[in-house]
FIBAKOL-452413 format. One record per residue: y, x, z of N, C-alpha, C in turn; residue number from 0. Coordinates in steps of 0.2 Angstrom, whole numbers, plus 5000, padded with zeros to 4 digits. Example, Ala and Ser with C-alpha at 12.3 -4.5 7.8 and 13.67 -1.06 7.14 Angstrom:
REM residues 2
n_yy->4972 | n_xx->5066 | n_zz->5039 | ca_yy->4978 | ca_xx->5062 | ca_zz->5039 | c_yy->4984 | c_xx->5066 | c_zz->5039 | n->0
n_yy->4989 | n_xx->5064 | n_zz->5035 | ca_yy->4995 | ca_xx->5068 | ca_zz->5036 | c_yy->5000 | c_xx->5064 | c_zz->5039 | n->1
This chain:
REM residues 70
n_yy->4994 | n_xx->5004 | n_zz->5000 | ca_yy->5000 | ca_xx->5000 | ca_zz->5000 | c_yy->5006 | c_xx->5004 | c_zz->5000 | n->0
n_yy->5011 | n_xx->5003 | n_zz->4995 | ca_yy->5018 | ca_xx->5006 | ca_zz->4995 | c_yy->5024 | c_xx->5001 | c_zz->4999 | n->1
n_yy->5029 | n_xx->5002 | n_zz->5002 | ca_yy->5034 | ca_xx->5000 | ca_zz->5003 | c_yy->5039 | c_xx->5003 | c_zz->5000 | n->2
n_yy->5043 | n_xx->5000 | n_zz->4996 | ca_yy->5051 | ca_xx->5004 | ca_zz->4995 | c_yy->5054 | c_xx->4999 | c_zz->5000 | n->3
n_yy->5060 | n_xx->5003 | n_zz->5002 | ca_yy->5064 | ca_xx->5001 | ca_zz->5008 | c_yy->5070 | c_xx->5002 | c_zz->5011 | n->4
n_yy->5076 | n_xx->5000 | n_zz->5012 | ca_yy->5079 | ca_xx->5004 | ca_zz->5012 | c_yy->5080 | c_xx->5008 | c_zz->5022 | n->5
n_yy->5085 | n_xx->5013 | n_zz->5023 | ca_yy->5080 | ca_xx->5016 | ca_zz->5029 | c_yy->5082 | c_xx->5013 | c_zz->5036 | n->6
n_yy->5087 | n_xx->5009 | n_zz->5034 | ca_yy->5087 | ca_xx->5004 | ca_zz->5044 | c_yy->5080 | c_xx->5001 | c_zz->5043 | n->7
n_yy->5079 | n_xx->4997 | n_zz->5037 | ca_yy->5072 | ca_xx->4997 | ca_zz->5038 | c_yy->5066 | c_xx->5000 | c_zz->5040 | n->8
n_yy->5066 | n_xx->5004 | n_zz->5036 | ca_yy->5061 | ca_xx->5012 | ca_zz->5038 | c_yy->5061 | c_xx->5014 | c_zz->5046 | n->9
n_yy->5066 | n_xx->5015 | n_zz->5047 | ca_yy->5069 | ca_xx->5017 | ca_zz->5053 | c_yy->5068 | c_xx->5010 | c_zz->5060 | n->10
n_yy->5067 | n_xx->5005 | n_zz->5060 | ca_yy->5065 | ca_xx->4999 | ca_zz->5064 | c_yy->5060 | c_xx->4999 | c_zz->5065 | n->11
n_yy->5054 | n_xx->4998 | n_zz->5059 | ca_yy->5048 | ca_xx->5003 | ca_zz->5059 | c_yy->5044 | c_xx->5008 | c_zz->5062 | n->12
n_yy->5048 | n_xx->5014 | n_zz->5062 | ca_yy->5046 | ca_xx->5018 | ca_zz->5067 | c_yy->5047 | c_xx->5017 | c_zz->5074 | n->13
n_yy->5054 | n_xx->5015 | n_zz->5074 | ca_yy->5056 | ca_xx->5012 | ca_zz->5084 | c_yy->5051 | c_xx->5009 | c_zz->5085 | n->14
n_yy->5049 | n_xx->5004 | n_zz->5082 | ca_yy->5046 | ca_xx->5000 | ca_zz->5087 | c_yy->5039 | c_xx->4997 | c_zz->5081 | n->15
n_yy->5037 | n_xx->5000 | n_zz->5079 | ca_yy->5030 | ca_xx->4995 | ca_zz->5075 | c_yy->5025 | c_xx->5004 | c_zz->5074 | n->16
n_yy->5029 | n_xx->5009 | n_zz->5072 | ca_yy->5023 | ca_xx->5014 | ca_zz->5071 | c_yy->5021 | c_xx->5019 | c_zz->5077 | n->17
n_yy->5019 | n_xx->5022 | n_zz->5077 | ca_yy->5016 | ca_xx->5028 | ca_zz->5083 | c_yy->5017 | c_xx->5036 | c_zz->5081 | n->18
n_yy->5024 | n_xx->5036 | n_zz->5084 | ca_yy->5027 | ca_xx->5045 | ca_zz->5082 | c_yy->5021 | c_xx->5051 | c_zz->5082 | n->19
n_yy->5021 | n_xx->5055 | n_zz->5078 | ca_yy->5016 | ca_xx->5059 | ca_zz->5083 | c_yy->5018 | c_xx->5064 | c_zz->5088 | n->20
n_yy->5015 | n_xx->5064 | n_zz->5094 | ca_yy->5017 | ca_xx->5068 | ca_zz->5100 | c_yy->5020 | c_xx->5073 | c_zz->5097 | n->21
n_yy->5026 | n_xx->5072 | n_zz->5104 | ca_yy->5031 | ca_xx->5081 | ca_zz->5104 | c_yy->5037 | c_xx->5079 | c_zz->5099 | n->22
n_yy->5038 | n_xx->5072 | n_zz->5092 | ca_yy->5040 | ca_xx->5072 | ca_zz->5088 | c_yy->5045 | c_xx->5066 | c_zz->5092 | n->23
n_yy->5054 | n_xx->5066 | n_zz->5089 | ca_yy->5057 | ca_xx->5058 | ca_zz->5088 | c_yy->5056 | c_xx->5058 | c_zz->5081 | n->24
n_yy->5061 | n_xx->5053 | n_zz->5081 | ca_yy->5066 | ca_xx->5049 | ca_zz->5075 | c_yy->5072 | c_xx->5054 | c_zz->5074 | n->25
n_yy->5075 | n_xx->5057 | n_zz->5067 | ca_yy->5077 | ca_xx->5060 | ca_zz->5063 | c_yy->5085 | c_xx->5056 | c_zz->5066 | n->26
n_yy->5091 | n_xx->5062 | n_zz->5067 | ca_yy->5096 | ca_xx->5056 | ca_zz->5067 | c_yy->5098 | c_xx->5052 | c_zz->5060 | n->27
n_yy->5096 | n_xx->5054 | n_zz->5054 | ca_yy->5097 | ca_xx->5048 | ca_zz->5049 | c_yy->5090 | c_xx->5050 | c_zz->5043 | n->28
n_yy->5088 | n_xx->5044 | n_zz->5040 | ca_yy->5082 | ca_xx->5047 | ca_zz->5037 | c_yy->5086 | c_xx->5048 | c_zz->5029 | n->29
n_yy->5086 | n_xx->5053 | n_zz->5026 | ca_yy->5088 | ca_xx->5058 | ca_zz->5020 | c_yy->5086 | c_xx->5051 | c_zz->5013 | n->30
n_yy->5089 | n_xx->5049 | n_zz->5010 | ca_yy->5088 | ca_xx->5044 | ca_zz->5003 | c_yy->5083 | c_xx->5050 | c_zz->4999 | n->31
n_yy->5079 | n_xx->5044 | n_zz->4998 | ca_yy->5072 | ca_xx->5044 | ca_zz->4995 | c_yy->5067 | c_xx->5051 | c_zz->4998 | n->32
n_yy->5069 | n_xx->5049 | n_zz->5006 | ca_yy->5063 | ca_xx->5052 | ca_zz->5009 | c_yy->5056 | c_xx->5048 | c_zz->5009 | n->33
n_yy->5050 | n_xx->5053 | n_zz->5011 | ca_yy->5046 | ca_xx->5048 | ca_zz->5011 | c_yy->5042 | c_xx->5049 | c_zz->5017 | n->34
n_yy->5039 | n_xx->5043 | n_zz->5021 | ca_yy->5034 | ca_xx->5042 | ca_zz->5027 | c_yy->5030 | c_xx->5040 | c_zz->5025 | n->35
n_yy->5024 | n_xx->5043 | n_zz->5029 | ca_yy->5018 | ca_xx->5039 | ca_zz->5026 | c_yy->5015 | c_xx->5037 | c_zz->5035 | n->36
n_yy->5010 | n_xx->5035 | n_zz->5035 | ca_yy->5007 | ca_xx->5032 | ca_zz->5043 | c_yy->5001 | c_xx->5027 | c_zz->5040 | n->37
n_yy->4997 | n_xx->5029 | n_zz->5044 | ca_yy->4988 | ca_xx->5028 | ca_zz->5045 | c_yy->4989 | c_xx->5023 | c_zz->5044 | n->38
n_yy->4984 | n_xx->5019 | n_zz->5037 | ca_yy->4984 | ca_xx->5011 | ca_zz->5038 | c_yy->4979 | c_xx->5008 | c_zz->5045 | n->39
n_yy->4976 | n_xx->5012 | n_zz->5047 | ca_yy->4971 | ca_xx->5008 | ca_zz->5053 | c_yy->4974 | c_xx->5006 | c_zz->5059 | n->40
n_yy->4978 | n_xx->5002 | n_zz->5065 | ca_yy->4980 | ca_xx->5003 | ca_zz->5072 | c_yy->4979 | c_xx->5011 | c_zz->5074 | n->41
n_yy->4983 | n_xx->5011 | n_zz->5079 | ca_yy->4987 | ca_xx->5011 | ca_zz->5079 | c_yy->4993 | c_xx->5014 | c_zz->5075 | n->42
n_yy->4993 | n_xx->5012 | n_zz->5068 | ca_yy->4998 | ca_xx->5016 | ca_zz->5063 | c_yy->5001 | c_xx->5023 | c_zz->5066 | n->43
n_yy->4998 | n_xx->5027 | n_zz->5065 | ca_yy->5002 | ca_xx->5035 | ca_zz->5067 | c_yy->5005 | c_xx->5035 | c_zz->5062 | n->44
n_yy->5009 | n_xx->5038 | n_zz->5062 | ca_yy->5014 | ca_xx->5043 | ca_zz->5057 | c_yy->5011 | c_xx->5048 | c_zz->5054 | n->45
n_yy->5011 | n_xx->5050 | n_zz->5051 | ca_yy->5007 | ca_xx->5058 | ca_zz->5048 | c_yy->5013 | c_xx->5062 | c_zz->5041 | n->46
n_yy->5017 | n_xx->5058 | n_zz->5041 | ca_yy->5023 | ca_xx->5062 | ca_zz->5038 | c_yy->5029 | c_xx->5058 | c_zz->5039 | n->47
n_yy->5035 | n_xx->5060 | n_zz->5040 | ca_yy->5042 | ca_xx->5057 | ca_zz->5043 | c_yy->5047 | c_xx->5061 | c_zz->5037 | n->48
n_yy->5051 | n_xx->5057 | n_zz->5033 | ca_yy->5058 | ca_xx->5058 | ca_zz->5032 | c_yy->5056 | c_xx->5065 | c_zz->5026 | n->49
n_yy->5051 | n_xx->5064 | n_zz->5023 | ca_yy->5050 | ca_xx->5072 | ca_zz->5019 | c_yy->5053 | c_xx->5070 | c_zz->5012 | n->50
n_yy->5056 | n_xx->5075 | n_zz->5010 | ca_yy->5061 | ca_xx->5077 | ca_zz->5004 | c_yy->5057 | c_xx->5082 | c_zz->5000 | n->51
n_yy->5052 | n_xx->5084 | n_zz->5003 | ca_yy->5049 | ca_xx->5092 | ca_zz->4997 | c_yy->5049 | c_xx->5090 | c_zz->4991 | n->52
n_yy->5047 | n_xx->5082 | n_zz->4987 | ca_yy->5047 | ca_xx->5081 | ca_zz->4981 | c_yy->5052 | c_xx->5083 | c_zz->4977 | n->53
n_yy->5060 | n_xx->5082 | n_zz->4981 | ca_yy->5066 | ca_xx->5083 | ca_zz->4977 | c_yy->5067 | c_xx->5093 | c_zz->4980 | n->54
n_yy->5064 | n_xx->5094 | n_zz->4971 | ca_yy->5063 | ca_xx->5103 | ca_zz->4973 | c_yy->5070 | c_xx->5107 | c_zz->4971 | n->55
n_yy->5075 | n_xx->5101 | n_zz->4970 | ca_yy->5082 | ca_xx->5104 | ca_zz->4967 | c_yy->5087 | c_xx->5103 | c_zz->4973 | n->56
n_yy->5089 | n_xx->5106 | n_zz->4977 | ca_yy->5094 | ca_xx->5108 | ca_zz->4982 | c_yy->5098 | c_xx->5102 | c_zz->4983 | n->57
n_yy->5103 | n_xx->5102 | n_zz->4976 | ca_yy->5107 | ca_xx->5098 | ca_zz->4978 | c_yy->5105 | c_xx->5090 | c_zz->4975 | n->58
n_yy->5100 | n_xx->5088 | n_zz->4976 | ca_yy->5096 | ca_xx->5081 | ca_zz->4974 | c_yy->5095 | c_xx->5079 | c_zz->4984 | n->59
n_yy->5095 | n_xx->5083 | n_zz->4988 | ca_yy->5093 | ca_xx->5082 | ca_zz->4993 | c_yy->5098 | c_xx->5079 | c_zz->4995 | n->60
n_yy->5098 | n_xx->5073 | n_zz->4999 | ca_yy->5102 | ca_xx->5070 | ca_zz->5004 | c_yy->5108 | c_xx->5075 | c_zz->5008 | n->61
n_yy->5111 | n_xx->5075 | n_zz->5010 | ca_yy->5115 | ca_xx->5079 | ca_zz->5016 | c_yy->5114 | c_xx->5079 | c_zz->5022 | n->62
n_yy->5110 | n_xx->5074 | n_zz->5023 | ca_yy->5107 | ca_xx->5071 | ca_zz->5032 | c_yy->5116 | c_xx->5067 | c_zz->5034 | n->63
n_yy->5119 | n_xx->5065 | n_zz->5029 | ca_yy->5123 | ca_xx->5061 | ca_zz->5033 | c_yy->5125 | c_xx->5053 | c_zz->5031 | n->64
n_yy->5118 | n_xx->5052 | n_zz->5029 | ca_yy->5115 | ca_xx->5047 | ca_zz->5027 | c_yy->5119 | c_xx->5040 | c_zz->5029 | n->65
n_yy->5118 | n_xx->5034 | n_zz->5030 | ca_yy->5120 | ca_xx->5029 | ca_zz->5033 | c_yy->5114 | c_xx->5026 | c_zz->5037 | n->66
n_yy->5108 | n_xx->5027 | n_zz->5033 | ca_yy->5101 | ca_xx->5025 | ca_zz->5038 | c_yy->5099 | c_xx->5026 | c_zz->5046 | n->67
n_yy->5098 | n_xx->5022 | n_zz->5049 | ca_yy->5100 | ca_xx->5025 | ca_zz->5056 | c_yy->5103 | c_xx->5023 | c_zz->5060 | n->68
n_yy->5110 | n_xx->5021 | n_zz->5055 | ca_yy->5116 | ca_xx->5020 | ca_zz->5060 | c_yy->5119 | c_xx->5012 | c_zz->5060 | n->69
């Protein structure tokens, strides 16, 4: 299953519906056209948060001052 979304969404998801993985938060803003993935089984963990490696061009990345988050 894919979700496109924008990131308050993403981001209300994690707060309170997925399962951080220990030792980790929430990013202060999550980066435009990052991506998370999280275990389809209970308790949905997380197993990647706010990743950008696909955009391998510098200035394609986000600035981190996103509006997501806030």
């Amino acid at each position: 299953l894919v979700v496109v979304s924008h990131g308050l969404v993403i981001r209300t998801l994690l707060e309170r519906h997925l399962r951080l993985p220990a030792g980790s938060g929430l990013p202060a803003s999550l980066s435009n056209t990052s991506i998370t993935v999280c275990s389809p089984v209970s308790p949905h963990e997380v197993v990647l948060m706010n990743c950008v490696r696909h955009l391998d061009v510098e200035e394609l990345r986000d600035s981190g001052r996103g509006l997501s988050g806030f």
